[in-house]
N, C-alpha and C positions, 0 to 999 in steps of 0.2 A: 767582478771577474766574469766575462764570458768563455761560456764551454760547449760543446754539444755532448748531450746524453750517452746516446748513440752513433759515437762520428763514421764508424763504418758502413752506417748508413751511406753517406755521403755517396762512396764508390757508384750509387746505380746515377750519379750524373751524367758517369760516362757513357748515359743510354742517346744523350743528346747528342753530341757531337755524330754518334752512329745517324741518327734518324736526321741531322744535316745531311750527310752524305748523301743518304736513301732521298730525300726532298730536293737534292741537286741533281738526279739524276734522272728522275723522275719528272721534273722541269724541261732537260734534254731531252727526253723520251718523248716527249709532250710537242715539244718546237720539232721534235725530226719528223714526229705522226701528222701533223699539220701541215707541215710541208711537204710532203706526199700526196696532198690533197691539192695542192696549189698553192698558186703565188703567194707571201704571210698576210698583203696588204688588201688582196681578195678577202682573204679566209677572214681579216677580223672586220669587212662590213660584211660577211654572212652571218656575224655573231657578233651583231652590235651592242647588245645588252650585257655580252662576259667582261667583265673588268680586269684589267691587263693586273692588277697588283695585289687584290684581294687572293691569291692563294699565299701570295708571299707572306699577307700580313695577317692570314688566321695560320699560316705555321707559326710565325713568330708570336703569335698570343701563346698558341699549343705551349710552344717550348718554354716561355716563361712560366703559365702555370704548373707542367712540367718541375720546373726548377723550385718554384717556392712548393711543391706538395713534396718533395725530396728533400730539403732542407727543414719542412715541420717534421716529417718522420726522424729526420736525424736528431728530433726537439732540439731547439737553441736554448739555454737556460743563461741567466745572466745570477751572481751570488748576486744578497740584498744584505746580510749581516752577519758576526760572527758571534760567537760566546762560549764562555769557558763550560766545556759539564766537570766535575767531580763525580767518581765514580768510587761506589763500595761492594766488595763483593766478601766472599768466603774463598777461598783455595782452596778443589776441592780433584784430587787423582783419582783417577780410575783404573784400576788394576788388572786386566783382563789376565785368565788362563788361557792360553794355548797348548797345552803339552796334549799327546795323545788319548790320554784317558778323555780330554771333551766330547771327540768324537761318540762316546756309545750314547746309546739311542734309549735309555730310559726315561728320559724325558723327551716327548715330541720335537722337532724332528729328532734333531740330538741336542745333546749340552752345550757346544758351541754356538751352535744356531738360534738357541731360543738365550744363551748369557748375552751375544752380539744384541738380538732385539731388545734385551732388559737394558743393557748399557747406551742403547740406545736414546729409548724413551727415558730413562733416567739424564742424560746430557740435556734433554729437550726440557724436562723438568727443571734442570741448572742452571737457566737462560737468565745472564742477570749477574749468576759468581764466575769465576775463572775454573775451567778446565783445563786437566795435562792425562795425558795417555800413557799406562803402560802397558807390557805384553810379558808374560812371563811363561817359563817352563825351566828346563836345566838352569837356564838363569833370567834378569830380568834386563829389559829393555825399555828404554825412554823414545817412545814412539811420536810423543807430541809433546814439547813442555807447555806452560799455564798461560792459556790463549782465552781468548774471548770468540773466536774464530768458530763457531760450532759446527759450520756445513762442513770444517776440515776434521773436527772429530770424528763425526760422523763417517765421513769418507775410506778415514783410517779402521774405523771399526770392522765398518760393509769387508773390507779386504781382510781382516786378520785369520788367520788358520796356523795348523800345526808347522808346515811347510817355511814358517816363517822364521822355526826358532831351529839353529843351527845344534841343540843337547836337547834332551828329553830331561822330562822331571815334573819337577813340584816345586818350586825356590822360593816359596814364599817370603823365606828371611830376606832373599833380594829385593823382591818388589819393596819391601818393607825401607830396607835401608837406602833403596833407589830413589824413592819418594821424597825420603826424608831428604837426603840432598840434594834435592833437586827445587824444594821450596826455597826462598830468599830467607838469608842468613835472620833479619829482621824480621821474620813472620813466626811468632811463638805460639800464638791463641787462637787463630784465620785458619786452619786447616783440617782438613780430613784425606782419608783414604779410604777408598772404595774397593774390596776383596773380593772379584766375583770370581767364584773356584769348586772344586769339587772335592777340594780337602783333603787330597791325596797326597799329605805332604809327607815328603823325604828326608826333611831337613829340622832336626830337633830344637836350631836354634829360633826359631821362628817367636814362640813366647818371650823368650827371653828379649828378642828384638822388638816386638810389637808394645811391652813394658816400657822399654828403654823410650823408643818414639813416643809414649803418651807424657812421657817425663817431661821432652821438650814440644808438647805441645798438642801433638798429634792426636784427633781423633780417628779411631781405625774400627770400621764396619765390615762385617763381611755375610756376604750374598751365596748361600748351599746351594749348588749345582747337579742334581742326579736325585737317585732315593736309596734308602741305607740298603735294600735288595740290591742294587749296582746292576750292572749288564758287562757283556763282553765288548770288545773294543776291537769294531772294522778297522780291517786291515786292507789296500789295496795290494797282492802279490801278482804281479806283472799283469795287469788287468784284470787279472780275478777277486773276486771278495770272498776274505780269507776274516780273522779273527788274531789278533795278538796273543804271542806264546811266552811265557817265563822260562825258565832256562833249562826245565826238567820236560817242557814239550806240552805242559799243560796251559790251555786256554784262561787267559787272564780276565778275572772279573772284577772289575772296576767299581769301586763303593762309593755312597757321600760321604762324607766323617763329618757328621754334625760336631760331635761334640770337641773334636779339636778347631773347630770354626766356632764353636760358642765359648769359647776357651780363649781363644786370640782377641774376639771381641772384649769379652772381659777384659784382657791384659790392656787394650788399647781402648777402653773406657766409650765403647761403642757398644752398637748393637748386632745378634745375629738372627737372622732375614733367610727363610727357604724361598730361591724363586717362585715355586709353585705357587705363591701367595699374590704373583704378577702385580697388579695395580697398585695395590695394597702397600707393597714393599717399597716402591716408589716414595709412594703418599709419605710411609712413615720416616722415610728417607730425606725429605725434603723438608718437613717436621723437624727434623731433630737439626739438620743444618743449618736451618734457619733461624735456630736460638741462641746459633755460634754469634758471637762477636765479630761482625763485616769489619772489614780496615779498608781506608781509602788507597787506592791503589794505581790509579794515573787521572793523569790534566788531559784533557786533548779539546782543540781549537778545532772547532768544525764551522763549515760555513755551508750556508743554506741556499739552495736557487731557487729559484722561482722559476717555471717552465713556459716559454712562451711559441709553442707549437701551434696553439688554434689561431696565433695570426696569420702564419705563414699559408696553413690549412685553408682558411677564408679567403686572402689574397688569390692564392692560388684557383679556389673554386669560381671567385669572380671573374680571371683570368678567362679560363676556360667557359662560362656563362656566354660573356661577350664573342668568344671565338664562333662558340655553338649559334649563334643569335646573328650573324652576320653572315650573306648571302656571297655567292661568287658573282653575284649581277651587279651592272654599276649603279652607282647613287642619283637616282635621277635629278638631285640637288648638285650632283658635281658631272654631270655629264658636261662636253666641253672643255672639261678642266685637266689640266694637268697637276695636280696635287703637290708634285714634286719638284715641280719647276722653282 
């Protein structure tokens, strides 16, 4: 099978056709300037040595070298064979907080900002098993299901903010039961979920659901976000930076809750992880995923090319060698001659 790489390369061909044009006219410009001077059949025994043909025929070198150095950029690839891979991974969601309380800033820059970077480098670390995205606060959302796709998790991460979640909260029960239906009915042993949160949960059923989920299979880790001290939680009020208020008017201070995050781990036969620990948490992360049981989880026919752009590349430069190496004077071996005749 032939393909080109890059086929929009291709488009700067249309540089040739333009530099015809410019060479046609330029030739007119040439024959009008000349004859100005005098009669054509004077002017060319005053300049018996210029070869009536050699402009034409180092443009037409120009433009073919031209043509094949556009053509190797666009590289030609032809396939050579195909083969089956088999691929094993783990199932592995990731759970992002959104809700307001991310934003305070007791951990550099803030919660959100440094959970995105952790979610991050932990995706880059999973390269290999299946990723799915969720986003949560009042409730939860299925942002990405179980892709192998990483530059688009990544993508999805870089964007997420509070903005995104239409109810405020903590719904951890959500993310919990979203996940779980969201693996393939067939996957009982392959999976985990990934809780990165600041444990401000609202929702008491959350234990009870993270138990239920490790019954059918589920391992469920969760990642503390903030420090048990907490901070106040930026507020934008119509351009100003204000602080969020509870309903008596007083300034809300936003906590981690470790211990209901080491709680849920338990329940969901996982571990509990303070980001603060960066690398670390990663490392032990990928450790423990990796002892799970991979299941085979698709066929895919791929086919291989071979890239054959340094022909075109070389043609092209020989092309142009010869154009450069040839004189507008004639061939004192073909003087006399009409080549064309």
């Amino acid at each position: 099978m032939f393909r080109f790489e890059n086929i929009d390369n291709l488009y700067a061909l249309a540089i040739i056709p333009v530099l015809i044009v410019f060479f046609i006219l330029a030739l007119l410009a040439r024959k009008r300037a000349i004859e100005r001077f005098g009669d054509s059949s004077l002017m060319a025994q005053l300049m018996p040595k210029m070869s009536k043909y050699k402009h034409t025929l180092k443009f037409v070198l120009l433009m073919i070298g031209i043509a094949f150095l556009v053509v190797g950029w666009a590289n030609p690839q032809w396939g050579t064979k195909k083969e089956k891979v088999k691929r094993k991974s783990v199932d592995v969601f990731v759970a992002l907080d959104i809700s307001q309380s991310m934003l305070a800033e007791d951990v550099p820059p803030n919660r959100m900002e440094r959970a995105k970077r952790f979610a991050q480098d932990l995706i880059e670390g999973l390269k290999g098993d299946r990723v799915g995205l969720i986003i949560f606060a009042g409730n939860a959302y299925l942002q990405m299901p179980m892709t192998t796709d990483y530059a688009a998790a990544q993508l999805f991460l870089r964007t997420a903010n509070p903005d995104m979640a239409p109810s405020q909260g903590t719904a951890i029960s959500d993310a919990i039961d979203l996940a779980l239906r969201s693996f393939e009915e067939d996957n009982k042993s392959h999976k985990a979920l990934v809780i990165i949160t600041d444990g401000e949960n609202h929702d008491q059923d959350a234990l009870d659901q993270a138990k239920a989920a490790n019954e059918d299979g589920l391992l469920i880790f969760t990642i503390g976000v903030g420090t048990p001290q907490g901070a106040k939680i930026p507020i934008n009020y119509s351009g100003q930076r204000g602080y969020k208020i509870d309903k008596t008017g007083q300034e809300v201070v936003s906590k981690l809750n470790e211990q209901m995050l080491l709680d849920l781990a338990n329940e969901g036969d996982g571990n509990y992880f303070n980001i603060a620990a960066g690398e670390n948490v990663v490392n032990a992360l990928q450790e423990r995923i990796d002892k799970l049981e991979k299941r085979e989880f698709e066929t895919r026919a791929f086919e291989e090319y071979e890239s054959y752009f340094q022909y075109f590349i070389a043609i092209a430069l020989l092309f142009l060698i010869i154009e450069f190496t040839i004189s507008y004077r004639k061939n004192k071996f073909l003087e006399g001659k009409d080549i064309f005749k």
